[in-house]
N, C-alpha and C positions, 0 to 999 in steps of 0.2 A: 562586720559586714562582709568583707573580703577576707576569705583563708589563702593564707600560702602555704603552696604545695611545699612540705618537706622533703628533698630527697635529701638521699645519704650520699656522702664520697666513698668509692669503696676505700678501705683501708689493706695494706700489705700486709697479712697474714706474717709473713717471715720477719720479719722487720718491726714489727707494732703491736704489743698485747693489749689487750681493752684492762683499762686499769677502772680506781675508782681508789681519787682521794678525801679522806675525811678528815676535817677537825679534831684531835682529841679535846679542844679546848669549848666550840660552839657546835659539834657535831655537822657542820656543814659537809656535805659529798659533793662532789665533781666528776661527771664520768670522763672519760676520756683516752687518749690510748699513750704508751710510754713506746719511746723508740728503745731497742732491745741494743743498739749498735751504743748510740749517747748518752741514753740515760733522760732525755729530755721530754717531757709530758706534754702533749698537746689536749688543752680542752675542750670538750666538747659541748659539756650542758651541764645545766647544775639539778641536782638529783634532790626533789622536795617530799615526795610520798613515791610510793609503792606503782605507779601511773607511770611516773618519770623513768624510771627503770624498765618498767615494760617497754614502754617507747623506743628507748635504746637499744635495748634487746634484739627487739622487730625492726629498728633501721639499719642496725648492720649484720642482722641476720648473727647472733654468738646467745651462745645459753649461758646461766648466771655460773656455770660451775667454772667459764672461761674467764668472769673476771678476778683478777686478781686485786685485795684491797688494801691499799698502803694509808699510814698514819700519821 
């Protein structure tokens, strides 16, 4: 009945690359972005069809050639 507004957090460029973890085991994805200093992955959503990824894409404004996909 009620949508809520998504926005996005900007995210620091320098600092955070948009990653995307997957399962080898259940193929499950995770988009999210990894801090480049720690090593530490913060998640953002979980990636179910080809929709999901758009979305991501368009909230933080990055093309798919920027994410990078860890296993």
């Amino acid at each position: 009945m009620f949508k809520r507004k998504r926005t996005a957090e900007p995210y620091d460029k320098e600092t955070l690359k948009p990653t995307i973890r997957a399962s080898i085991c259940t193929g499950e994805q995770v988009a999210g972005f990894k801090n480049l200093t720690t090593g530490k992955f913060t998640e953002i959503m979980v990636i179910r069809n080809r929709r999901d990824m758009e979305e991501f894409l368009l909230r933080y404004g990055i093309s798919e050639a920027d994410i990078k996909k860890e296993w």
